[in-house]
N, C-alpha and C positions, 0 to 999 in steps of 0.2 A: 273180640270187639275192642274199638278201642279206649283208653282210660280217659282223652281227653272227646266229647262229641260234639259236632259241631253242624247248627242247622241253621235255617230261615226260615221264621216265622212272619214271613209278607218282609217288608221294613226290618224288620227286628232279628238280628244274628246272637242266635244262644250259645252258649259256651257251657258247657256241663261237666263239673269232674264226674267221671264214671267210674271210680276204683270203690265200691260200697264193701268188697269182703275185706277192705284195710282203712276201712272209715273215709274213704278220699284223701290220705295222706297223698302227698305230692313228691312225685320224682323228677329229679332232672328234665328227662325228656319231658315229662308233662307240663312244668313250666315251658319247654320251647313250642311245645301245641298250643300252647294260651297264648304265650305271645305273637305267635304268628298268627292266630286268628285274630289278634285285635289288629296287631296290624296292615293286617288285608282288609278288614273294615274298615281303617281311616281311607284307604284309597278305594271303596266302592261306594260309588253314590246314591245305590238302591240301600244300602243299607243306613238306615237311619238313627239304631238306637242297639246296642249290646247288653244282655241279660246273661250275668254268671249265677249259675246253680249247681246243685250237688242233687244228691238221692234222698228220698224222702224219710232217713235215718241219720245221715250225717253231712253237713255242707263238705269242711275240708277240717281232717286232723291235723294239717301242718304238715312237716315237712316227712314223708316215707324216713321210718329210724334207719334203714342201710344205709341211705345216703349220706343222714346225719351223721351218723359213725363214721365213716368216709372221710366226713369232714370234721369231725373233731381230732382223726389222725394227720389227717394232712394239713390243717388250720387252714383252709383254704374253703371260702365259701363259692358255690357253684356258680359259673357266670349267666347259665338259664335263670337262675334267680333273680338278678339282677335285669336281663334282659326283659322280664316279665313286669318286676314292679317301674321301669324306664316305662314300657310300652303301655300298662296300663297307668301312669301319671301322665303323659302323654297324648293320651287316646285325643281325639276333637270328637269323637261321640260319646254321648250321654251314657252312661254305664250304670244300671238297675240288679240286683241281688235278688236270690230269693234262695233264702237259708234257712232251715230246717234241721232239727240234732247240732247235733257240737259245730262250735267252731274257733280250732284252735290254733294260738299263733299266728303265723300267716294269714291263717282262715280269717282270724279276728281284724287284722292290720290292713287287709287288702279289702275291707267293708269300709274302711276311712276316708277309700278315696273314689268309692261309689257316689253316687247324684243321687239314687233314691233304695232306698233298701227296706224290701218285706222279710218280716221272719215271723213264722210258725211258733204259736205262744209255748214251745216248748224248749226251743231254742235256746242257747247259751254260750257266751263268748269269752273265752280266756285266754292270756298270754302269757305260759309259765316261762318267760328268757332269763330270769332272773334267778328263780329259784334253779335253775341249769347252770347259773354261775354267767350267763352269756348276757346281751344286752336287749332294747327292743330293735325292731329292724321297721324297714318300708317306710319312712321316715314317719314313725308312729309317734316318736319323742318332738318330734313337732306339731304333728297337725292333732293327735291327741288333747293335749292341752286345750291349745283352740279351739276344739270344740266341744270336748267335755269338763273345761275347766283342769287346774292343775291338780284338784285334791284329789277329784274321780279316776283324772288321768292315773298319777302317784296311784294309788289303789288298782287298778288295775295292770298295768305294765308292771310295776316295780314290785308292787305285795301280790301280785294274783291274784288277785280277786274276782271270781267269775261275775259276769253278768248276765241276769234271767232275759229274755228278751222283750221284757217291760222296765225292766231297770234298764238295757240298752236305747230303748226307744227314748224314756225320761232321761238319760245320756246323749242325746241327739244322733246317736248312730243310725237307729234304724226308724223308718218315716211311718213305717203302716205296720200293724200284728195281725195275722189272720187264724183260722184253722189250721193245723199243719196241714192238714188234706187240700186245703185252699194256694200253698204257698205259692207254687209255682204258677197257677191260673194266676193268681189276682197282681205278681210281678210283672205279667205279662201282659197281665192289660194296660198297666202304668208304663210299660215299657211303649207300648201301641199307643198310647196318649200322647206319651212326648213325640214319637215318629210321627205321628200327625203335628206337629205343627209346622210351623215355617223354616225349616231349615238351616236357612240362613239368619234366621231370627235367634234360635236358639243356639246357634255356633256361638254367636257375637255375646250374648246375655252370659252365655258359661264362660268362654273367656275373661270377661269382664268381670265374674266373681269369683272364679279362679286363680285370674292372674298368671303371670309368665311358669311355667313351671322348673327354672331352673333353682330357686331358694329349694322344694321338694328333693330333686334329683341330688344338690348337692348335700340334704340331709342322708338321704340313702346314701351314695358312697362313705358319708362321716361315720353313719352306723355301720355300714360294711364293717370296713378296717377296724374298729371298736370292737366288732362280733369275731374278726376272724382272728385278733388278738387274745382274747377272752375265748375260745374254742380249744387254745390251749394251755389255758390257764390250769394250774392245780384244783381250784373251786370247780371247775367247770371238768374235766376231767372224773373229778370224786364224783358227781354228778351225775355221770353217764356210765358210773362202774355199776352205781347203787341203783341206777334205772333198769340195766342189763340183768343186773341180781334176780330183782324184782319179777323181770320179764322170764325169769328161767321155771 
């Protein structure tokens, strides 16, 4: 089966990490499934509204550690990555969450630039890039701030500081808390809410509080380069010995 799944729910194109025995860590190719699916929803018309989910134990652990290893030898960050967080800034349809268990890093970063996001009162969101020696990514050192303020923001990116998914909601991250057993119905139905309305109504209103998205984009390349300097940094190196340790 595959890691990344992809369905239609009437209007609504769901996108599911499916790797549950590695917590939904993400691999290369599984960013190029994500992003090819969003992007074949901007060009179909039946599709109205895009819902990313995980398993009902963990959304996304971030990034699968081979890879990262991978790239902490070659300091080179993978261009699926990048293709993914482009495609979902990007996107002209309304993009809805529904997360449940961890969600780390990436997990956490790519909830920033969702439109409405349910989580499962068990929920929990952190971004250790820092204490890895590495930086934040997906332009999170932007739009963080802005929407969680700069001291939560700091606290979170910078210190790690997990957030409960009621301290994320009172962060502005996530819109609704449900049951976990509720998560994915009740995204869905928010996601079927917005698909119902006027289409062209709601392009023009998200555009218009969105705004252009290349200030976004060009944050993401600025963090690239930042991350894939710091990948082989001594900090950041020592980091990934004492992780591997750990992991033995």
């Amino acid at each position: 089966m595959s890691d990344i799944l992809v369905s239609d729910e009437g209007s609504v194109r769901i996108i599911r990490i499916n790797r549950p025995e590695k917590k939904n860590a993400l691999t290369l190719p599984m960013y190029t499934a994500m992003a090819d699916a969003i992007g074949a929803a901007t060009k179909a018309d039946a599709v109205r509204c895009l819902m990313l989910a995980g398993s009902p134990t963990a959304f996304c652990a971030g990034n699968d550690i081979g890879d990262f290893i991978a790239m902490a030898q070659s300091g080179a960050l993978g261009q699926p990555i990048l293709d993914f967080l482009y495609a979902l800034v990007r996107s002209e349809k309304p993009v809805v969450a529904a997360v449940n268990g961890n969600a780390v890093g990436v997990g956490t970063t790519m909830l920033l630039h969702c439109d409405y996001v349910v989580a499962g009162t068990g929920a929990k969101l952190s971004t250790p890039f820092v204490g890895l020696g590495l930086v934040p990514e997906a332009a999170s050192s932007l739009v963080a701030p802005r929407l969680m303020g700069q001291a939560r923001a700091f606290a979170l990116l910078v210190m790690g500081q997990a957030l409960s998914a009621a301290e994320a909601r009172e962060a502005g991250i996530v819109n609704a808390l449900c049951d976990p057993g509720e998560t994915d119905a009740t995204a869905l139905a928010a996601a079927q809410r917005i698909a119902a309305l006027p289409a062209q109504g709601v392009l023009l209103s998200r555009r218009l509080m969105r705004g252009a998205p290349d200030e976004i984009i060009a944050r993401i390349d600025e963090e690239a380069e930042a991350f894939k300097a710091r990948l082989k940094s001594p900090e950041a190196q020592a980091a990934f010995m004492a992780f591997m340790s750990r992991k033995k």
